[in-house]
C-alpha positions as CSV (number, residue, x, y, z in Angstrom):
1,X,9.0,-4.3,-14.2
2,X,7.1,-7.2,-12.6
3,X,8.2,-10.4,-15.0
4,X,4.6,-12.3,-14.6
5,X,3.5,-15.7,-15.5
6,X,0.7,-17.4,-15.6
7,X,0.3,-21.3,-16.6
8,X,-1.7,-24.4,-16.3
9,X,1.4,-26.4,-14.9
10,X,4.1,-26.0,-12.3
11,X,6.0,-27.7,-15.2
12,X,5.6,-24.9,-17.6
13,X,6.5,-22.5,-14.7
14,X,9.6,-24.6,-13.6
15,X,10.9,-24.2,-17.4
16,X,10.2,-20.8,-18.4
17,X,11.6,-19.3,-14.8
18,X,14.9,-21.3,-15.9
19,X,15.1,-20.1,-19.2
20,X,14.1,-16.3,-18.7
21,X,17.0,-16.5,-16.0
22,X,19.5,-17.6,-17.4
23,X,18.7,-15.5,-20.5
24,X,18.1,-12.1,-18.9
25,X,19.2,-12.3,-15.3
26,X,22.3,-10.1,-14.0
27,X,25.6,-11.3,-12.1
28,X,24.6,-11.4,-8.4
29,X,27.5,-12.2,-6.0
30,X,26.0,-13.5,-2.7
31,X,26.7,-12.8,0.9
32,X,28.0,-16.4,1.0
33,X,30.5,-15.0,-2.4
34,X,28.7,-17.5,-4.6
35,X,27.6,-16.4,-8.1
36,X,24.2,-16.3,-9.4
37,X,22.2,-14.9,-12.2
38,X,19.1,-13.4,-10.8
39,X,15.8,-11.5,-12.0
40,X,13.7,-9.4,-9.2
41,X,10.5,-8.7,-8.6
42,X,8.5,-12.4,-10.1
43,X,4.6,-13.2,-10.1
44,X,3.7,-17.0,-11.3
45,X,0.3,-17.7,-11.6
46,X,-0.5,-21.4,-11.5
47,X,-4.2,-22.3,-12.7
48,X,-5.6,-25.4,-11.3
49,X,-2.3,-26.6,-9.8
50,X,-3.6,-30.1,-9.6
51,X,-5.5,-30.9,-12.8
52,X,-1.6,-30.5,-15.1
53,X,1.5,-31.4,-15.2
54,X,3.1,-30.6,-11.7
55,X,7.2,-31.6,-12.7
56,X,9.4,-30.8,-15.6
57,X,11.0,-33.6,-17.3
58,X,13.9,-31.6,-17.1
59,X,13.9,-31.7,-13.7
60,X,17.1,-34.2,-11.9
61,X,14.7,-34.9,-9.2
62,X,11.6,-37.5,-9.6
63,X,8.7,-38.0,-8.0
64,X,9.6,-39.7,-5.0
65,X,11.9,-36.6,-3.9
66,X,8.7,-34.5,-4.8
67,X,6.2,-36.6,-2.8
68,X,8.5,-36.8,0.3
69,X,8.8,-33.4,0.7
70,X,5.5,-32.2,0.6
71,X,4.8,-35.3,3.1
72,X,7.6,-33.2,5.2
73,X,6.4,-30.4,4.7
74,X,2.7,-30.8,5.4
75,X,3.3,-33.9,8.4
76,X,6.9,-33.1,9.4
77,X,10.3,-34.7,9.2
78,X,11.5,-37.5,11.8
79,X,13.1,-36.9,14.6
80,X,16.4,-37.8,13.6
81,X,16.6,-35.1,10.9
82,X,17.7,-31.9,11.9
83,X,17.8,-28.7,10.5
84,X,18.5,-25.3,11.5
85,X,14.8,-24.7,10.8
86,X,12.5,-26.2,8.5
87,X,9.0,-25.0,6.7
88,X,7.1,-27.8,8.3
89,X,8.0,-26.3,12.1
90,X,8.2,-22.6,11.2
91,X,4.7,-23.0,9.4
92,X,3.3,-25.5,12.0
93,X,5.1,-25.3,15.1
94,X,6.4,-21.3,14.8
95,X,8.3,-20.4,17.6
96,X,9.3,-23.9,19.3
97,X,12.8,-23.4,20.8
98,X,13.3,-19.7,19.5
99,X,10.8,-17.8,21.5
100,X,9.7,-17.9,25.2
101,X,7.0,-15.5,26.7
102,X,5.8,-14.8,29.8
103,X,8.1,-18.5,31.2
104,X,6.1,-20.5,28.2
105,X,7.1,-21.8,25.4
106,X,6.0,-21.0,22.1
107,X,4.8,-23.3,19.4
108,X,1.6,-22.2,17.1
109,X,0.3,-24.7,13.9
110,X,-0.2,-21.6,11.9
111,X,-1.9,-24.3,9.2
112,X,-4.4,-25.6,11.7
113,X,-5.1,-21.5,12.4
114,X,-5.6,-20.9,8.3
115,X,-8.0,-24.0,8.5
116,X,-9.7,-22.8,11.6
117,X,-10.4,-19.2,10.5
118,X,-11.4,-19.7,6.9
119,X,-14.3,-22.5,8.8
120,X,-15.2,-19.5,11.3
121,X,-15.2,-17.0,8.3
122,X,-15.1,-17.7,4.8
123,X,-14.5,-14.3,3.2
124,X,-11.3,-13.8,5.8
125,X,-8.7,-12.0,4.7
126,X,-7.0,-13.3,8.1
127,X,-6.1,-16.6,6.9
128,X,-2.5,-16.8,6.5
129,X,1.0,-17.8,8.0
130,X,4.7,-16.3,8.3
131,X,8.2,-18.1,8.4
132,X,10.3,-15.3,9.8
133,X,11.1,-15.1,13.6
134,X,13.4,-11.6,13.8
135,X,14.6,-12.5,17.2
136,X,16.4,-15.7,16.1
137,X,16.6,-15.0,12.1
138,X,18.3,-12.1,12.4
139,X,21.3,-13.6,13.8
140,X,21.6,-17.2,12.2
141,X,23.1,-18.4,9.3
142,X,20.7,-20.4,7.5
143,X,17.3,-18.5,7.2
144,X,14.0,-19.4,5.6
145,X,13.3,-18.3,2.0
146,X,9.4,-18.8,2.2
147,X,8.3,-15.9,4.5
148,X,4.3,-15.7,4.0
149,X,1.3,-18.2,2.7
150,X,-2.2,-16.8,3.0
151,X,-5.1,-18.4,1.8
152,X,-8.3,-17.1,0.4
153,X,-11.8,-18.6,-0.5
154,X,-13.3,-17.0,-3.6
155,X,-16.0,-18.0,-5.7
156,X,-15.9,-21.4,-3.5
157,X,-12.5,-22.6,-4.2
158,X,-9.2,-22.6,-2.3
159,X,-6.4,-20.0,-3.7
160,X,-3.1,-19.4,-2.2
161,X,-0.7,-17.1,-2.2
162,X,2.8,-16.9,-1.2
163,X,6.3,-15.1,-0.9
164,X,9.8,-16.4,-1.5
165,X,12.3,-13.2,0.2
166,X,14.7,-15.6,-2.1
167,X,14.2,-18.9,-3.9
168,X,16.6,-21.0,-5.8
169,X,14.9,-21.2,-9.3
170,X,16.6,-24.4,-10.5
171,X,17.1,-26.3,-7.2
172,X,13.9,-25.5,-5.3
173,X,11.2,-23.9,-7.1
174,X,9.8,-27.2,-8.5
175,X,10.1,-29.0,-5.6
176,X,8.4,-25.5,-3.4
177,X,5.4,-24.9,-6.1
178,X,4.8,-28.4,-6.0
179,X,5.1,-29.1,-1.6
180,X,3.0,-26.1,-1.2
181,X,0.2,-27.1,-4.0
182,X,-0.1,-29.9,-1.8
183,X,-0.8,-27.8,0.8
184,X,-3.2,-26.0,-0.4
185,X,-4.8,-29.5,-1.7
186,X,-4.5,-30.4,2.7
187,X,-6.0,-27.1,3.2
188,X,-9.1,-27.9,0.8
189,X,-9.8,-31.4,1.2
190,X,-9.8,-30.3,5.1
191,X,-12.2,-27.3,4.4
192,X,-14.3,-29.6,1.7
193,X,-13.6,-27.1,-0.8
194,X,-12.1,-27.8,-4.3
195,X,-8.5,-26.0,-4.5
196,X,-8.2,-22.9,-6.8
197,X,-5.5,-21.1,-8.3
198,X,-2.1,-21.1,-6.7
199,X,0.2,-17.8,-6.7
200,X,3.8,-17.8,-6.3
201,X,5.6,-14.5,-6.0
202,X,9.7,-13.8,-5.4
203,X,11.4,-11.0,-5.3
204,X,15.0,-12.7,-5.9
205,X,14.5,-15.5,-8.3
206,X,18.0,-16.3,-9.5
207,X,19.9,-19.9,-10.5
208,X,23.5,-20.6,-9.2
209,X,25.0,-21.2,-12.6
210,X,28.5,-22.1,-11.9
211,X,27.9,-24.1,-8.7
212,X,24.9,-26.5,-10.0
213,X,26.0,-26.4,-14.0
214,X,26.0,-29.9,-14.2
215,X,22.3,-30.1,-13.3
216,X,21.8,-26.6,-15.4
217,X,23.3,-27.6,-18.6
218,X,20.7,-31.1,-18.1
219,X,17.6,-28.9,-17.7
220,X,18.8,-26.7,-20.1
221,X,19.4,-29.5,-23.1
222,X,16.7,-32.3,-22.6
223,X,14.0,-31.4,-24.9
């Protein structure tokens, strides 16, 4: 069964994903042998993303580690930081130095194509952007957990939606609602349309409880 929630704040959602997990989720040994309590199949529904509380005080990270990645995300990191892939190049630059057709390279801002056809056509259902690239991801180690965004204007407002194949509930959910918000706030502000409601779904949500129980039992205490 679908565990759905919707809330005003990415705050609210932050806390009661961590708490339902850690309450009802089941033992889940990874491929990597780590252990993690995990729920399936997760809807958040976020209304008005940007008019509430968008981090738990719970949360070990503040607002500077929020802010900066969304910048990344949305701009891009320097060119001194390197990672096997990041969201900012698979969303914005998909396909620089994995794929190569016809003797060209690749590289497609999948952002400036959501922006693009939702100015072309405003009841698209086109509008959206994917992380995976099967030639390279089905071999590498380190894969993305953000696979799809799509965007839709209804009723003259901004919604997005998105997918998480996997997503770190305690670690990187507050830090992904909150980046991606911001990108829907980019992609509204660039459209001149107020943002709308912000949809976050996962199919494994799930919190690595013995690796990161220092930060757990934090969250878990602060009232």
């Amino acid at each position: 069964m679908t565990f759905t929630i919707t809330c005003c704040s990415v705050a609210g959602s932050h806390e009661i994903l961590v708490n339902h997990i850690m309450k009802h989720g089941i033992d889940i040994l990874t491929e990597s042998n780590e252990q993690t309590k995990e729920i399936t199949d997760v809807k958040v529904k976020i209304v008005s993303p940007h008019e509430s509380t968008r981090i738990s005080s719970k949360c070990f990270m503040g607002i500077m580690g929020f802010t900066e990645y969304a910048k990344n995300l949305i701009y891009g990191y320097k060119a001194s930081v390197v990672f096997e892939y990041n969201y900012n190049e698979r969303l914005r630059k998909w396909g620089e130095n994995t794929i190569q057709l016809y003797n060209t390279d690749v590289s497609i801002d999948q952002i400036k194509y959501i922006i693009d056809k939702l100015e072309s056509q405003t009841n698209s259902r086109r509008a959206l952007a994917v992380t995976w690239i099967p030639a390279y991801d089905e071999n590498a180690d380190d894969v993305p957990c953000l696979q799809f965004i799509q965007c839709l204007i209804r009723n003259g407002q901004l919604d997005m939606f998105v997918l998480f194949r996997s997503e770190d509930i305690l670690s990187a959910y507050g830090q992904n609602a909150y980046g991606l918000t911001e990108m829907q706030k980019y992609i509204a502000d660039t459209l001149g349309i107020p943002t709308g409601d912000y949809h976050h779904y996962i199919v494994s949500a799930h919190i690595y409880h013995i690796r990161d129980s220092y930060e757990l039992d934090k969250f878990m205490k602060v009232e």
